[in-house]
ROSE-4610 file (N, C-alpha, C; in Angstrom, 1 decimal, always signed):
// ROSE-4610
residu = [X/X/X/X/X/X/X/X/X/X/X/X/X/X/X/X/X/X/X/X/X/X/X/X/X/X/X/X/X/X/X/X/X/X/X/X/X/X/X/X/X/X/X/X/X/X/X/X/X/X/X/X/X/X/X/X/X/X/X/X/X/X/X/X/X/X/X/X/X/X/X/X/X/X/X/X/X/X/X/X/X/X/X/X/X/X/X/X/X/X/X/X/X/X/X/X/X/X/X/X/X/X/X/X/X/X/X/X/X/X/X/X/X/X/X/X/X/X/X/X/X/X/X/X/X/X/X/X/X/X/X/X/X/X/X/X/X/X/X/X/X/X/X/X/X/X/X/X/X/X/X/X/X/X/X/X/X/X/X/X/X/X/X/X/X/X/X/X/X/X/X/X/X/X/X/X/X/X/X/X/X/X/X/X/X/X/X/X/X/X/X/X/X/X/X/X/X/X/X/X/X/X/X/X/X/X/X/X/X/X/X/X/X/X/X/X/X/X/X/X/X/X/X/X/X/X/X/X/X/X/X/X/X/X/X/X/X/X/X/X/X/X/X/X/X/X/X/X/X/X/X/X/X/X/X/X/X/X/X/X/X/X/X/X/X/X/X/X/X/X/X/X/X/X/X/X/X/X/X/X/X/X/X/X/X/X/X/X/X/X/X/X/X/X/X/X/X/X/X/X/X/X/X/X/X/X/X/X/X/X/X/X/X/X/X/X/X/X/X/X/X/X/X/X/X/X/X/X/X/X/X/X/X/X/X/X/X/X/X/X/X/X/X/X/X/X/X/X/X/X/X/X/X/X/X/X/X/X/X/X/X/X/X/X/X/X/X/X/X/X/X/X/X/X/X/X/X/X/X/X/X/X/X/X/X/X/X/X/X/X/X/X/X/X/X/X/X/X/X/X/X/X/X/X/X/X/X/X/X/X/X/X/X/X/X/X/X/X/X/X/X/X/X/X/X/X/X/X/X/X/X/X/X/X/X/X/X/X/X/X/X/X/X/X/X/X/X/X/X/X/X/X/X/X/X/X/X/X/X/X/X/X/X/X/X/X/X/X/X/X/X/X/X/X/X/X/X/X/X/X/X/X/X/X/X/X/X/X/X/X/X/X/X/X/X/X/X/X/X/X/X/X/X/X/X/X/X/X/X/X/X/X/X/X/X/X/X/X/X/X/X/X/X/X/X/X/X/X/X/X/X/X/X/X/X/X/X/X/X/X/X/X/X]
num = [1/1/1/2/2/2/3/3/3/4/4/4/5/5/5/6/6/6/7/7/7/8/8/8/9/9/9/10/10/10/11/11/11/12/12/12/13/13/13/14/14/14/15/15/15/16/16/16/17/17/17/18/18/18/19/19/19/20/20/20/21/21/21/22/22/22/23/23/23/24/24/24/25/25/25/26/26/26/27/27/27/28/28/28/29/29/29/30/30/30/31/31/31/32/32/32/33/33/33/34/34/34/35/35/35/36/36/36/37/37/37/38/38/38/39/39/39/40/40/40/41/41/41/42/42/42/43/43/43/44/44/44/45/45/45/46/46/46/47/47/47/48/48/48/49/49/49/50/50/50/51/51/51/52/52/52/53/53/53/54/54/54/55/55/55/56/56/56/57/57/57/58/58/58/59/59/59/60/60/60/61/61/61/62/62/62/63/63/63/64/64/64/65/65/65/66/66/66/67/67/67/68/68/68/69/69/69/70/70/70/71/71/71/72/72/72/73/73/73/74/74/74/75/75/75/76/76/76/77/77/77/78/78/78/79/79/79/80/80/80/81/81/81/82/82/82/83/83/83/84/84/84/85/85/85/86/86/86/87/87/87/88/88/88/89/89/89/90/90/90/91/91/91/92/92/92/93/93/93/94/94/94/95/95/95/96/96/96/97/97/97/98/98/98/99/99/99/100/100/100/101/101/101/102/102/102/103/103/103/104/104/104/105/105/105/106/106/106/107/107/107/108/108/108/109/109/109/110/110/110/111/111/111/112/112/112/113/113/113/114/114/114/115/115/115/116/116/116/117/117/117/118/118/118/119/119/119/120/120/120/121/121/121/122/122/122/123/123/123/124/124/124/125/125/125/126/126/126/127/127/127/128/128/128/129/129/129/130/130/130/131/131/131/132/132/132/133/133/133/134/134/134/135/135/135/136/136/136/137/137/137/138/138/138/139/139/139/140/140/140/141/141/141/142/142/142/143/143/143/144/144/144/145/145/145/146/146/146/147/147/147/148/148/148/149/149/149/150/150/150/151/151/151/152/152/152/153/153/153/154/154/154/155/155/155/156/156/156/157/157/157/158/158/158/159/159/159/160/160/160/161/161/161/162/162/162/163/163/163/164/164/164/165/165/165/166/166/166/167/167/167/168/168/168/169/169/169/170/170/170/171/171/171/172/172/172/173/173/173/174/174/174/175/175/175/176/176/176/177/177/177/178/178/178/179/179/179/180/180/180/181/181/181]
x = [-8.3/-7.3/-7.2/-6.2/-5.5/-5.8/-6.6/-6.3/-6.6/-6.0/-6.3/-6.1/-6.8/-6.8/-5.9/-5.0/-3.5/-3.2/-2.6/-2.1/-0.5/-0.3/+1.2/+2.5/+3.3/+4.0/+4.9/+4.3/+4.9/+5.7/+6.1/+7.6/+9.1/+9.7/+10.8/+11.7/+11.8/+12.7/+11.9/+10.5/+10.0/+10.4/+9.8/+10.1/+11.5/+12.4/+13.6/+14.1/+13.6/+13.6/+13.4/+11.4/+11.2/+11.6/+12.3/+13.2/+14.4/+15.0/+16.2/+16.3/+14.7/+14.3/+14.0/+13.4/+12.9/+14.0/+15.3/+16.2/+17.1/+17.0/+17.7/+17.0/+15.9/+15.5/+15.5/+16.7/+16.8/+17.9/+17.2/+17.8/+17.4/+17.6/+17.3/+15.7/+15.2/+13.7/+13.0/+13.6/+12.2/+12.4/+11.5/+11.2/+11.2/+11.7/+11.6/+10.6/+9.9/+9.2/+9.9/+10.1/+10.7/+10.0/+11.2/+10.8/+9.7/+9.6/+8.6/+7.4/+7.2/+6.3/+5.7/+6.1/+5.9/+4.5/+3.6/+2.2/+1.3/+0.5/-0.6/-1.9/-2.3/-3.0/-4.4/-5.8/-6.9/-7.6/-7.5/-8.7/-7.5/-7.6/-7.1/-8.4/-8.5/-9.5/-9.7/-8.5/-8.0/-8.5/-8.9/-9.0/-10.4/-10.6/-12.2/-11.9/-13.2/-13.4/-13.1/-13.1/-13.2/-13.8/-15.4/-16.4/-16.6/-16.0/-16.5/-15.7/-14.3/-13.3/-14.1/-14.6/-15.0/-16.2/-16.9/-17.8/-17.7/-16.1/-15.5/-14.9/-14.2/-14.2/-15.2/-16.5/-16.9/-17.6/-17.7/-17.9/-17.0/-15.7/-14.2/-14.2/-15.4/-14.9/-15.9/-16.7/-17.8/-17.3/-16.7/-15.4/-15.2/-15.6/-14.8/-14.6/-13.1/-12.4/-11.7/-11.0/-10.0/-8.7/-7.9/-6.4/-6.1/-4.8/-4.2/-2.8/-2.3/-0.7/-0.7/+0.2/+0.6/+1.9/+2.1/+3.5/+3.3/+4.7/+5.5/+6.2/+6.2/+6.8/+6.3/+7.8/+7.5/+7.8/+7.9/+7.5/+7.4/+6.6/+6.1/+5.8/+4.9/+5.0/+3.5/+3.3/+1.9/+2.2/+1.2/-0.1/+0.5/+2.0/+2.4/+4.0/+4.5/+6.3/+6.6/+5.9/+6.3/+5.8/+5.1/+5.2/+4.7/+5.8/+5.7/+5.7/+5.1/+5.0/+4.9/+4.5/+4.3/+5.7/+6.3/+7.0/+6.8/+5.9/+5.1/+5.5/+5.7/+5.8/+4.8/+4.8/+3.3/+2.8/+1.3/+1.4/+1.0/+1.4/+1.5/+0.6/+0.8/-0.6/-0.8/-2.4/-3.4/-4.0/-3.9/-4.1/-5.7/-6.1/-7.9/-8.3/-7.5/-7.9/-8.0/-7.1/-6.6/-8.2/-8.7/-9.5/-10.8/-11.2/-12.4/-12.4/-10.9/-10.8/-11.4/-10.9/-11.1/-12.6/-13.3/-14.4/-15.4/-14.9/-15.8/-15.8/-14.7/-14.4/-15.0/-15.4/-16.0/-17.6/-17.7/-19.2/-20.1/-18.7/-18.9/-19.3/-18.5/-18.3/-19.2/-19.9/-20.6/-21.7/-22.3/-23.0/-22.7/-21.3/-20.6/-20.8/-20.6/-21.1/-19.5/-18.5/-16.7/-16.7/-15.8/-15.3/-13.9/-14.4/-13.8/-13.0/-11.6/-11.4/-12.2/-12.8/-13.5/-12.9/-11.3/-10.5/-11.0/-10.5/-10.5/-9.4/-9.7/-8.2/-7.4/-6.1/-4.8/-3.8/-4.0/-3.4/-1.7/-0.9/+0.5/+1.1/+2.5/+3.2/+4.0/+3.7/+4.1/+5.8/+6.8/+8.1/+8.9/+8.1/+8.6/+7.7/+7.8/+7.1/+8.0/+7.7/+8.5/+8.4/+8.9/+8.3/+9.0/+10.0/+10.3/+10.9/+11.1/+12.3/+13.7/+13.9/+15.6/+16.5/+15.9/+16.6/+15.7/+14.7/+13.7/+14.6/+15.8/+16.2/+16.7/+17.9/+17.7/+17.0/+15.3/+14.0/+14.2/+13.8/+13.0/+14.4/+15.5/+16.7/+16.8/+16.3/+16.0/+14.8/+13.8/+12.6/+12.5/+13.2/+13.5/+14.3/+15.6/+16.1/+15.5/+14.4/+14.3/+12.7/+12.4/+10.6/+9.9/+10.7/+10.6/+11.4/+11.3/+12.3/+10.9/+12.0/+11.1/+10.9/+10.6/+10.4/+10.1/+9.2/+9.5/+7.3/+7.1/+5.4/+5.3/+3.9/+3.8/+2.2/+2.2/+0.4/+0.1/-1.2/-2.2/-3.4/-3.2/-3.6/-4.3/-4.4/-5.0/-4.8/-5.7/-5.3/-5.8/-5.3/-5.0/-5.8/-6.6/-6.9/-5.7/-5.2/-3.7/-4.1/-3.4/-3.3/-2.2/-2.0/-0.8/-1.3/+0.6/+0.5/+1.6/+1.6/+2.1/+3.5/+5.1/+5.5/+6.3/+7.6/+8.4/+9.1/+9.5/+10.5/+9.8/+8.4/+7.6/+6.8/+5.8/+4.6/+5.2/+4.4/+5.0/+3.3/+3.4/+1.9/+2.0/+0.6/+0.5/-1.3/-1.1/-2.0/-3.2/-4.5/-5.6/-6.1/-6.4/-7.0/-7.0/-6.3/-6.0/-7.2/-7.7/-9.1/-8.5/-8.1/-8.3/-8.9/-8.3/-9.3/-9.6]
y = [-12.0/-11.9/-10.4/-10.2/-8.3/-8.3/-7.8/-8.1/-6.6/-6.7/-5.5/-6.3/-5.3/-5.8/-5.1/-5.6/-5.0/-5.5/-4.8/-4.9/-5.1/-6.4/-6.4/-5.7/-5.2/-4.6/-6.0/-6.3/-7.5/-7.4/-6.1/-6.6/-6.0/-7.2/-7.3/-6.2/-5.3/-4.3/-3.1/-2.9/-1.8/-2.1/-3.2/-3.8/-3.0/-3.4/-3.4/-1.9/-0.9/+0.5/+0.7/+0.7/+0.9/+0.8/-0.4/-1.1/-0.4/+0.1/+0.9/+2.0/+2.9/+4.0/+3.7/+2.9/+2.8/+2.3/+2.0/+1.4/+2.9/+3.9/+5.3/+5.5/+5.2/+5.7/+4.9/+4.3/+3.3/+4.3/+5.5/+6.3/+6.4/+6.7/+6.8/+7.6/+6.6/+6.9/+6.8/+6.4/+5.9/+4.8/+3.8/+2.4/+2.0/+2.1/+1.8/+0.1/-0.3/-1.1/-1.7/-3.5/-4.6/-4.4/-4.9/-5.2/-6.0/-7.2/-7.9/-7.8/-6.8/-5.7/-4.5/-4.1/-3.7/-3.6/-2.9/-2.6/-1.6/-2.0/-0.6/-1.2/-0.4/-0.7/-0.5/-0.9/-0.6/-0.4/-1.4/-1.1/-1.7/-0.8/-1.8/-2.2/-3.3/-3.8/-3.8/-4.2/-4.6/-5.9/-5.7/-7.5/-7.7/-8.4/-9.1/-10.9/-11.2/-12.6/-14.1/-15.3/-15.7/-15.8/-15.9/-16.2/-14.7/-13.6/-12.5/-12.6/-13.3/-13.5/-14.0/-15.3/-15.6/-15.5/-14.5/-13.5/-12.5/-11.9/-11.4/-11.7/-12.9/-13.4/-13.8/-14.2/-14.1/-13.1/-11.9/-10.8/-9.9/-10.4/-10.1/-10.8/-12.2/-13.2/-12.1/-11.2/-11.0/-9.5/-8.9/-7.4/-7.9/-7.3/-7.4/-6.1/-6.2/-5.4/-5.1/-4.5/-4.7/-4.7/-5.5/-5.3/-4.2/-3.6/-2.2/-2.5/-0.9/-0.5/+0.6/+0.1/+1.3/+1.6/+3.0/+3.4/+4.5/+4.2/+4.7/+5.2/+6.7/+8.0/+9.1/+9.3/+10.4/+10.5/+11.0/+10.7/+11.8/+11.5/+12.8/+12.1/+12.9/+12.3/+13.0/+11.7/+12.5/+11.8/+13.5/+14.3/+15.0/+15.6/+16.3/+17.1/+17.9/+17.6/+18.6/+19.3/+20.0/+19.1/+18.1/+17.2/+15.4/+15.1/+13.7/+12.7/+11.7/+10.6/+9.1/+9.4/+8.3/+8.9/+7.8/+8.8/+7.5/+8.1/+7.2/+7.7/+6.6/+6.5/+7.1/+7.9/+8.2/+7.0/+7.1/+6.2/+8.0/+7.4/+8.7/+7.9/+6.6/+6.3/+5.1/+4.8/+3.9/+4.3/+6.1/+6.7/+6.0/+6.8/+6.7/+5.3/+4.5/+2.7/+2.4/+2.4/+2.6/+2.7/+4.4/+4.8/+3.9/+3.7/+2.9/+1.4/+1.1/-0.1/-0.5/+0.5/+0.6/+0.8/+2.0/+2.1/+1.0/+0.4/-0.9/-2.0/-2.0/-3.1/-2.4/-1.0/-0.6/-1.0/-0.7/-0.9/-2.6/-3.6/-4.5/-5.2/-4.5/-5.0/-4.1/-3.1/-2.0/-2.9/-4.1/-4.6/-5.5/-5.4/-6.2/-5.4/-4.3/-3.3/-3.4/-3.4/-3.6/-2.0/-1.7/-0.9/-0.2/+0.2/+0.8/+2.5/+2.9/+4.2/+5.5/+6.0/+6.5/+8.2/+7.7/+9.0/+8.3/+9.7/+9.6/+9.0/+7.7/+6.8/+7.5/+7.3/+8.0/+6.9/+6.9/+5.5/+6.2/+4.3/+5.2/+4.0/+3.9/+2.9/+3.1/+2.4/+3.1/+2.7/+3.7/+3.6/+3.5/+4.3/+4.2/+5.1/+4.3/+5.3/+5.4/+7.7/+8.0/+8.2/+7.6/+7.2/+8.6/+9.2/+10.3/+10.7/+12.7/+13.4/+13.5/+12.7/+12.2/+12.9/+12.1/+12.2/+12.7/+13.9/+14.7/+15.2/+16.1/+16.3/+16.2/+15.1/+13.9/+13.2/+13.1/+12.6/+13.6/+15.1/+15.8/+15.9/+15.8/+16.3/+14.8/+13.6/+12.5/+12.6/+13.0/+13.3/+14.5/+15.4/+16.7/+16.4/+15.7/+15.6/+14.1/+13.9/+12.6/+12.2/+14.0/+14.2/+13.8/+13.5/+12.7/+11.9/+10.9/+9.8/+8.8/+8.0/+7.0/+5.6/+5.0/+4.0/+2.4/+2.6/+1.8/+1.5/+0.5/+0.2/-0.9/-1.4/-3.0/-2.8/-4.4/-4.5/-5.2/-4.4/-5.1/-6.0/-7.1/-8.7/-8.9/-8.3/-9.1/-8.1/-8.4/-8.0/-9.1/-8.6/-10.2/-9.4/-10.4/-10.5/-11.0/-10.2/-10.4/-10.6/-11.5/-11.5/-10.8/-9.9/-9.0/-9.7/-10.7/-10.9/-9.7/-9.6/-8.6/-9.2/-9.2/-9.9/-8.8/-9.2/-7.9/-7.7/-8.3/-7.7/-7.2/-6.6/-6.2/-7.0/-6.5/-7.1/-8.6/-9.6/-10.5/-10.6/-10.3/-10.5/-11.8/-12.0/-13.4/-13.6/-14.1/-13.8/-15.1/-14.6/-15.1/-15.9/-14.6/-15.3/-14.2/-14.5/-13.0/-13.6/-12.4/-12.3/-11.5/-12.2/-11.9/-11.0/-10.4/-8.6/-9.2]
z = [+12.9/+12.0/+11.5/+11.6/+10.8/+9.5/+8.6/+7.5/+6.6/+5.2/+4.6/+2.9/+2.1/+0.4/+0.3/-0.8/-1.6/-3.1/-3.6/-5.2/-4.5/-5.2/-5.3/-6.1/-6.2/-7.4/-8.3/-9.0/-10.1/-10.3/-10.6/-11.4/-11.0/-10.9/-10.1/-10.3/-11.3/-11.2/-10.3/-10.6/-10.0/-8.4/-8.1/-6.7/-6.0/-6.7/-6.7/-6.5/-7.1/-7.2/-5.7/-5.5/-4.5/-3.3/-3.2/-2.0/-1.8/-2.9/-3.0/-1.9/-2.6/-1.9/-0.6/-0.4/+1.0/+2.0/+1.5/+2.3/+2.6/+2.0/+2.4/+3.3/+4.0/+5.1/+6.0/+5.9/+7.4/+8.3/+8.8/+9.8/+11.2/+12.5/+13.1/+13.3/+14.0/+14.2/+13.3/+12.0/+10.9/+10.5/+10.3/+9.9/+8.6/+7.3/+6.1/+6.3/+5.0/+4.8/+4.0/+4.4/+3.8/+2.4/+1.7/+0.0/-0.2/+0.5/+0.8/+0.8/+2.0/+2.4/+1.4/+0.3/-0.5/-1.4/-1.2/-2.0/-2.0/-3.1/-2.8/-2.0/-0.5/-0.1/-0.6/-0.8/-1.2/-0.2/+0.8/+2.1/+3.1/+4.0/+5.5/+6.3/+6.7/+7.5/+8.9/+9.1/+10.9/+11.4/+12.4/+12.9/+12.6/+12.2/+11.9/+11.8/+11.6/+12.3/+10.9/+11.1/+10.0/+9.5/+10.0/+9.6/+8.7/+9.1/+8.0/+6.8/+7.3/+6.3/+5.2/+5.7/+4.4/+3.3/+4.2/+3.4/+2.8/+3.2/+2.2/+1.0/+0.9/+0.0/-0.7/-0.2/-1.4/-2.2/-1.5/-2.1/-3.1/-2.8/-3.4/-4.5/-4.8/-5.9/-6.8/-6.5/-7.5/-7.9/-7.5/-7.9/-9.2/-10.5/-11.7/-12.5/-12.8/-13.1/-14.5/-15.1/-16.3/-15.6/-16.3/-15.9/-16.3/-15.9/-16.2/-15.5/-16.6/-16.4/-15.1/-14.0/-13.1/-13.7/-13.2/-13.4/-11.6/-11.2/-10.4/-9.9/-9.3/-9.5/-8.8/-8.0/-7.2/-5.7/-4.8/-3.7/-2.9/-1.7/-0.9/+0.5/+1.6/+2.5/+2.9/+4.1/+4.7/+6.6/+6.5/+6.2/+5.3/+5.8/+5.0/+5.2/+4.3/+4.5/+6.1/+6.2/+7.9/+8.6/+8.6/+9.7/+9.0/+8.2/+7.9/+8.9/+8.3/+9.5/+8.5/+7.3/+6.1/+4.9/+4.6/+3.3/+2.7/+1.0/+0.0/-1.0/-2.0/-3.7/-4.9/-5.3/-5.5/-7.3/-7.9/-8.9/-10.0/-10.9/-11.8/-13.2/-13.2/-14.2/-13.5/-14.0/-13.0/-11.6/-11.4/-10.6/-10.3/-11.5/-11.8/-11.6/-12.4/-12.1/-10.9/-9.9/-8.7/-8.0/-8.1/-6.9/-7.2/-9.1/-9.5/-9.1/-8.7/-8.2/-7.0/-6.4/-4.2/-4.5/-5.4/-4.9/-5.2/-6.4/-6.5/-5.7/-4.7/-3.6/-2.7/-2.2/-1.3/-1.4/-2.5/-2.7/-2.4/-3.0/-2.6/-0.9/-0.6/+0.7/+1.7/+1.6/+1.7/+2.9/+2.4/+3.5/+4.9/+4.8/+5.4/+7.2/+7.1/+8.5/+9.0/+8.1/+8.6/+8.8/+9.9/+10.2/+9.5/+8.5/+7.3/+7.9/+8.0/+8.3/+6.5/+7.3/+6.3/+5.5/+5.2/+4.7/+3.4/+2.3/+1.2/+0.6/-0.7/-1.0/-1.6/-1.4/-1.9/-2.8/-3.5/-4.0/-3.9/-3.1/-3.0/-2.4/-2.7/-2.1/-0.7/+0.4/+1.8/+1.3/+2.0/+1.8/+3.0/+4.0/+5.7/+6.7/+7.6/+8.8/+9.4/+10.1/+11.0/+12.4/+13.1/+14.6/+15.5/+15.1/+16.2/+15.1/+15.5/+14.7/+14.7/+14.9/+15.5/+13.5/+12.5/+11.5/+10.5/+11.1/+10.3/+8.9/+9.2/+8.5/+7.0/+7.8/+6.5/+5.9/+6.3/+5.8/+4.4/+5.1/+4.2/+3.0/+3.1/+2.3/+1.0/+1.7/+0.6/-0.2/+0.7/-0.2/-1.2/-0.8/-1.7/-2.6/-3.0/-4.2/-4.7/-4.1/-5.1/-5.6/-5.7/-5.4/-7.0/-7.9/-9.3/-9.7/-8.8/-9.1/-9.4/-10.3/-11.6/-11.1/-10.3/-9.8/-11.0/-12.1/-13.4/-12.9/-13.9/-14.2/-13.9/-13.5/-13.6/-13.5/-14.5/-14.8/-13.9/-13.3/-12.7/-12.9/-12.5/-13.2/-12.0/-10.8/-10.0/-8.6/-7.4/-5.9/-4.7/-3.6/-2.9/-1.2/-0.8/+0.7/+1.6/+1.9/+2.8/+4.4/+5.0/+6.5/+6.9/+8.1/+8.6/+9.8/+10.2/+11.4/+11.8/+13.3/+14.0/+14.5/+14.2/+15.4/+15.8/+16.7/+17.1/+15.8/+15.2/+14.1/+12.9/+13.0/+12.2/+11.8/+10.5/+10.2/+8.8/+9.2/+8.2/+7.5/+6.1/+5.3/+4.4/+4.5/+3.5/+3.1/+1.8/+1.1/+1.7/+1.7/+2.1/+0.8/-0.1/-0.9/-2.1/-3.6/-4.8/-5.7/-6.6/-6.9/-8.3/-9.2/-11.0/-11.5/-11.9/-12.7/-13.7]
């Protein structure tokens, strides 16, 4: 199974923002991310087994956390704007909650021996990937007048063990198993 931990965005207007934004980039050679599709990633996992699945979970049931306010705002791109390939939402509060969150799920799962990519977390809402420079231009000319745009807040109550299946018309996610802060 594909799988990765995620915070959902609750609330339906922020949702709605972000979707906005991420639908200006339905240009040539870049992929905007379904509304749907929409979150902050904490760990990507990749394929692992059930039987780990479900020792993740239960390691996931023992993560405790406080709830908290994100707010959302901004956008940029990575690696970075001379050669984007990610263009993301940035969080402007619950930054800090965010990283103490991932690191406490890292630690958790720390005995697991998962093949974890071992960058430093960036907490950030994916908006689109760019697969060729076809409409580089227009990338950077959306991201440049819209590099403090307000996206709106939503409390985090909780994060979820997602499954990402693969099909051709992109990735469809669905939740494994969400774990209460």
């Amino acid at each position: 199974m594909r799988c990765f931990i995620a915070i959902d965005i609750s609330n339906p207007n922020t949702l709605e923002n972000l979707a906005r934004m991420a639908n200006l980039f339905n240009l040539a050679g870049v992929k905007p991310v379904e509304k749907e599709n929409l979150h902050i990633t904490l760990k990507f996992l990749g394929e692992i087994s059930e039987k780990i699945v479900q020792e993740l979970i239960s390691k996931l049931d023992e993560v405790k956390y406080k709830q908290f306010e994100v707010r959302v705002a901004g956008i940029g791109a990575f690696p970075n704007m001379r050669r984007p390939r990610v263009i993301w939402a940035g969080i402007k509060e619950g930054h800090q909650e965010l990283i103490q969150l991932e690191s406490l799920i890292e630690h958790a799962l720390q005995d697991l021996k998962l093949r974890i990519e071992d960058e430093r977390f960036h907490p950030h809402v994916t908006l689109a990937r760019i697969k060729d420079n076809r409409s580089i231009m227009q990338v950077l000319e959306i991201i440049n007048s819209n590099l403090d745009q307000e996206f709106g807040k939503f409390e985090v109550k909780d994060f979820a063990l997602k499954q990402s299946t693969l099909t051709s018309r992109g990735p469809i996610y669905s939740d494994i198993k969400r774990f209460n802060l």
